[in-house]
C-alpha positions as CSV (number, residue, x, y, z in Angstrom):
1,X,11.5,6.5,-29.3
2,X,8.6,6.2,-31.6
3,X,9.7,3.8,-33.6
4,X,11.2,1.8,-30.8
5,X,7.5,1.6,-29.5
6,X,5.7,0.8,-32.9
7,X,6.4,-2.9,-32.3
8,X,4.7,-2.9,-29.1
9,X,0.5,-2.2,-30.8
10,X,1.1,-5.6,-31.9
11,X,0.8,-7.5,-28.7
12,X,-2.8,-6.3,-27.9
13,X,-4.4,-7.0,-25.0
14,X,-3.1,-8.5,-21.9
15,X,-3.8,-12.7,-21.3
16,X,-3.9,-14.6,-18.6
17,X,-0.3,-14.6,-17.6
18,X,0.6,-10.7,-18.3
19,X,2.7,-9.5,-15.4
20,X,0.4,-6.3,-14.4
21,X,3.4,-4.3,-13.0
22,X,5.1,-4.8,-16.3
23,X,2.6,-4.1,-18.4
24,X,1.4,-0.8,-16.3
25,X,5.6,0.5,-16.3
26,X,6.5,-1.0,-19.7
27,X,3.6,-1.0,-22.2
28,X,3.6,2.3,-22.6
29,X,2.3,3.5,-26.5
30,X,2.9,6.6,-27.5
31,X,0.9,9.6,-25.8
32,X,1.2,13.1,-25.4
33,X,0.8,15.0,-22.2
34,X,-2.9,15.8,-22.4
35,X,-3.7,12.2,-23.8
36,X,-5.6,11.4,-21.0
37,X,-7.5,8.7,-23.3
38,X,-4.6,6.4,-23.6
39,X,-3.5,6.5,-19.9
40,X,-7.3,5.4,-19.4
41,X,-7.2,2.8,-21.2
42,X,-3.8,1.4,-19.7
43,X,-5.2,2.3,-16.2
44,X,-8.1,0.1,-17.4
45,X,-6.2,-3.0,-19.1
46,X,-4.3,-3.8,-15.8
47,X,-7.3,-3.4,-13.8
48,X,-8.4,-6.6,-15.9
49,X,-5.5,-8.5,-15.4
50,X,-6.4,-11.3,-13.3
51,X,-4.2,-13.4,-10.4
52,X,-1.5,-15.6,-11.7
53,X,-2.7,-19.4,-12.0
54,X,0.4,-20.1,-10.0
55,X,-0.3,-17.3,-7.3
56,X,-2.0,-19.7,-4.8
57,X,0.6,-21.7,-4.4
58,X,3.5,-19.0,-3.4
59,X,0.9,-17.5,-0.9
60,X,0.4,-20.9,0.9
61,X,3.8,-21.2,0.7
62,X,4.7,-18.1,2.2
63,X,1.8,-18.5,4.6
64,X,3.5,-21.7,6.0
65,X,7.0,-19.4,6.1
66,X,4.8,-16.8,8.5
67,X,4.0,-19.7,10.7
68,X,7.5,-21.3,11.1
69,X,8.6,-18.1,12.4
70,X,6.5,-17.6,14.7
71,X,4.4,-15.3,13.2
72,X,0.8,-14.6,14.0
73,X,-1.6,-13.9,11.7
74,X,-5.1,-11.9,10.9
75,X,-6.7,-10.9,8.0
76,X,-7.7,-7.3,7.0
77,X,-10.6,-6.1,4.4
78,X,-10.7,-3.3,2.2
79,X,-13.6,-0.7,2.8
80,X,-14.5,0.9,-0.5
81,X,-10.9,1.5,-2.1
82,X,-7.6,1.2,-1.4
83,X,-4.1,3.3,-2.8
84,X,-1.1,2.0,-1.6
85,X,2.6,3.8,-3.1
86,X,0.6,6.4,-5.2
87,X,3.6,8.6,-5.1
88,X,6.1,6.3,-6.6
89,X,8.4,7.0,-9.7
90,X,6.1,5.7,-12.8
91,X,5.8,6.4,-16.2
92,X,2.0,7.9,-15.6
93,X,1.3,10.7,-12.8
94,X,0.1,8.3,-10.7
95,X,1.6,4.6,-9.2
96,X,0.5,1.6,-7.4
97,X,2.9,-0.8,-5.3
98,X,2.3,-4.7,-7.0
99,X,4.7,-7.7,-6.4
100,X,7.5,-7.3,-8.3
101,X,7.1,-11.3,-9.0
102,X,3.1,-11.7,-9.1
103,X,2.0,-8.4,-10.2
104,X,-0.7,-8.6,-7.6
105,X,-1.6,-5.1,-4.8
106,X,0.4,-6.0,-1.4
107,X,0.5,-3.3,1.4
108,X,4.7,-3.4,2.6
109,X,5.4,-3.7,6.2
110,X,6.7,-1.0,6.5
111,X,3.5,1.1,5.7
112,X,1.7,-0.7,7.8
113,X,4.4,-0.3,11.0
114,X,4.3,3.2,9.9
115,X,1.0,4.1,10.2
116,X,0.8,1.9,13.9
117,X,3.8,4.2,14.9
118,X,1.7,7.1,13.4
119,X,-1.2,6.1,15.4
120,X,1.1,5.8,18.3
121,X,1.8,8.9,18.3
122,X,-1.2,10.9,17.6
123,X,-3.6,8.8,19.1
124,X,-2.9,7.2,22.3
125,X,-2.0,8.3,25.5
126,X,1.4,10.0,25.1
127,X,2.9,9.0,28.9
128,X,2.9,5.9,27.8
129,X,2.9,5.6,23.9
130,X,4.3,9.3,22.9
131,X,8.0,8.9,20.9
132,X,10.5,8.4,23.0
133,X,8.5,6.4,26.0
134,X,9.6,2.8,26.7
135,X,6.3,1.0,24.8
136,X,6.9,2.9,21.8
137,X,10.7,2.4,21.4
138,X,10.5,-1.4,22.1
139,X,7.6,-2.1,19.5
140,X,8.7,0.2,16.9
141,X,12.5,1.2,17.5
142,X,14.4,4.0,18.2
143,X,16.8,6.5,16.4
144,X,18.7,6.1,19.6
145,X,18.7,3.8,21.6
146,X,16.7,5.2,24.9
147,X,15.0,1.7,25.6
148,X,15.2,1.1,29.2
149,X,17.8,-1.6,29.9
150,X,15.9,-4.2,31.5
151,X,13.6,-4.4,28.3
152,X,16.2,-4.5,25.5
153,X,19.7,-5.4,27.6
154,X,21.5,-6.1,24.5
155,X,20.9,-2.7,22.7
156,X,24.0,-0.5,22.3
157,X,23.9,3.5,22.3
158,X,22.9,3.4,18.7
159,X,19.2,3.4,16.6
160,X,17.8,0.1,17.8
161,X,15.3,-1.8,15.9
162,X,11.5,-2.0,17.4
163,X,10.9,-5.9,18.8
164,X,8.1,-6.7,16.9
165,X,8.6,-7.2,12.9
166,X,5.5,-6.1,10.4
167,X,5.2,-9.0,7.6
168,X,4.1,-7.5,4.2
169,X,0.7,-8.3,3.4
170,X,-0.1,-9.8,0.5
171,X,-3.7,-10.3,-0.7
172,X,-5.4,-14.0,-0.2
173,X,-5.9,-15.8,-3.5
174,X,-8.9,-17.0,-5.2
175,X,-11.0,-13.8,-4.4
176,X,-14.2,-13.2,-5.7
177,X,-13.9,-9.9,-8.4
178,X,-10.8,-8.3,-9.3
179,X,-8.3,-6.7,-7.0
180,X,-7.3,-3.9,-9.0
181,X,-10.0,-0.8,-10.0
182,X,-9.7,1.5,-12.5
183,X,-10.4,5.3,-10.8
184,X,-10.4,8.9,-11.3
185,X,-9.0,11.9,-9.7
186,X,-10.2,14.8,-11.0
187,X,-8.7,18.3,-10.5
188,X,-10.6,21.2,-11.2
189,X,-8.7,23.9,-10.8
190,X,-5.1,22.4,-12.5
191,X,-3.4,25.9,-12.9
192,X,-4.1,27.5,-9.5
193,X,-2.8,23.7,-7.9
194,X,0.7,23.8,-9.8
195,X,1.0,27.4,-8.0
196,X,0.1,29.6,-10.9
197,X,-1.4,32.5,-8.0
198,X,-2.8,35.2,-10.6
199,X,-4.8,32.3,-12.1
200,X,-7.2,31.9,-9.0
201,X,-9.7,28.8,-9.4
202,X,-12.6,29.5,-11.4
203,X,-16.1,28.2,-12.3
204,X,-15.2,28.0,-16.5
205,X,-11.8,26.5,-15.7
206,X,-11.7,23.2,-17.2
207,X,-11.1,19.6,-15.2
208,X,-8.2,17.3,-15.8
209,X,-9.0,13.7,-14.9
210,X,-6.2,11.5,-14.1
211,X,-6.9,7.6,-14.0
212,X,-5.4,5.9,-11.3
213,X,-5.4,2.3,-9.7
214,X,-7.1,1.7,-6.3
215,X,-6.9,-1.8,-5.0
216,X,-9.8,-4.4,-2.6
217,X,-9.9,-7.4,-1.4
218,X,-8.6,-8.9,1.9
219,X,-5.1,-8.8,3.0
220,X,-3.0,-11.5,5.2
221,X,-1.8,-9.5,7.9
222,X,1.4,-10.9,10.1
223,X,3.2,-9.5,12.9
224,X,6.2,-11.3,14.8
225,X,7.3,-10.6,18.3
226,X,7.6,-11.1,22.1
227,X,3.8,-12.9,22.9
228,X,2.9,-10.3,25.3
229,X,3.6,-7.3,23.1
230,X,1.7,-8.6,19.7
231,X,-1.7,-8.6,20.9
232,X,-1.4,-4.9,21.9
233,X,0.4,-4.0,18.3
234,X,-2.5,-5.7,16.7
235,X,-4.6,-3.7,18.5
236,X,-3.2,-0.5,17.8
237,X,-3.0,-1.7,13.7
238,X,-6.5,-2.5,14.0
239,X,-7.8,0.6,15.7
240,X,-4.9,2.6,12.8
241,X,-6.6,0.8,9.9
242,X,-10.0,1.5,11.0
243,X,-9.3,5.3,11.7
244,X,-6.8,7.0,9.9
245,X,-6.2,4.9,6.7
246,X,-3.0,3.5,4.9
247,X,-1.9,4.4,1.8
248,X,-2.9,7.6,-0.3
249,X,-6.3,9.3,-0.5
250,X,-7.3,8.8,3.2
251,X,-8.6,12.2,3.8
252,X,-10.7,10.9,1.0
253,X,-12.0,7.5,2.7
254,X,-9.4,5.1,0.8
255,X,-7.4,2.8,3.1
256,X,-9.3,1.4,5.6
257,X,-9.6,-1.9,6.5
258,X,-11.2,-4.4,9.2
259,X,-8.7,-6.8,10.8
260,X,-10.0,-9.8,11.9
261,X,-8.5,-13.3,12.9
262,X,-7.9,-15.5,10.0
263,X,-11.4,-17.1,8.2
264,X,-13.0,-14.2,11.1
């Protein structure tokens, strides 16, 4: 496998038009398992990778796409840092979800419809939003269909999909600054965490940093549906984003966002 990867030290550093996901999964030199130096430095080259030149046009394109459905739309700002799919497969300890065509941070709909359902749940009052009531199965679905009949006539006795859609949303181009970060998470007590229990945490024990990617920036944020139950899902995203957090890290204070209207 060494010598397979030998070529690779020739290409240097990543340009203008390097694919970050590709070069984060697939440039990969050699390392050991405690060469926390080289993951660094990966961790640290995609951060640099800026936007594809021809990014701006797919995202107006896509934009226009939103609209032509029906789709209404609001923007949403990072506050601080951001970690979306951090428990992915990857070649490092850590992931990041990027575009599989652009290479740039998106959040996927369905985190974001899973942490409104989440929010749902936990948060509001549960006679009217709890699982299972007749707002929350129309917005977000069912397992089973228990939607009352007037409200979704055409359901059959199986899982039913919620009535309002969640877009992905992908960041707006031409920001100012990078979107991705190089960042640390540092765990001081590495043998006690991987369940070690006669090795209890201790002041001489020695830390392990592990470089990650966080993401910023602002976010288009698009939502499709029956009129008179988008403004409430918005609502409940924004109040979600603002409070709990999408993404990894939130206990932490990564993942929250501001959603505003469009150019708000």
């Amino acid at each position: 496998m060494s010598t397979r990867r030998s070529p690779l030290v020739f290409f240097g550093m990543p340009e203008q038009t390097t694919h970050a996901g590709l070069w984060l999964d697939k440039y990969v030199r050699d390392q050991t398992r405690d060469d926390v130096e080289s993951r660094h430095q990966l961790v640290q080259q995609v951060a640099g990778i800026p936007e594809p030149d021809f990014y701006p046009g797919f995202f107006q394109r896509w934009k226009d796409a939103l609209a032509g459905c029906g789709a209404v739309l609001r923007e949403a700002r990072v506050q601080g840092r951001m970690v979306i799919g951090m428990g992915n497969e990857s070649v490092l300890e850590t992931a990041v979800t990027l575009h599989r065509t652009y290479g740039v941070p998106y959040i996927p709909g369905s985190a974001l419809k899973g942490l409104a359902a989440a929010y749902a749940r936990q948060r509001l009052d549960q006679a009217t939003w709890g699982e299972g009531s007749a707002a929350y199965n129309i917005v977000f679905g069912t397992a089973t269909n228990t939607a009352p009949a007037a409200a979704a006539p055409d359901l059959d006795d199986g899982g039913a999909a919620g009535y309002v859609t969640f877009f992905d949303a992908l960041p707006t181009p031409n920001q100012r600054g990078p979107l991705l970060h190089a960042d640390v998470l540092t765990v001081h007590h590495p043998a006690y965490y991987r369940g070690e229990q006669d090795v209890p945490p201790a002041d001489w024990d020695s830390p392990t940093p592990i470089p990650f990617l966080s993401a910023t920036g602002t976010y288009l944020v698009a939502l499709a549906g029956p009129e008179a139950w988008l403004e409430r899902t918005f609502e409940i995203l924004q109040r979600a984003l603002r409070e709990m957090g999408v993404g990894a890290k939130t206990s932490s204070g990564y993942g929250r966002l501001l959603l505003h209207p469009p150019g708000g």
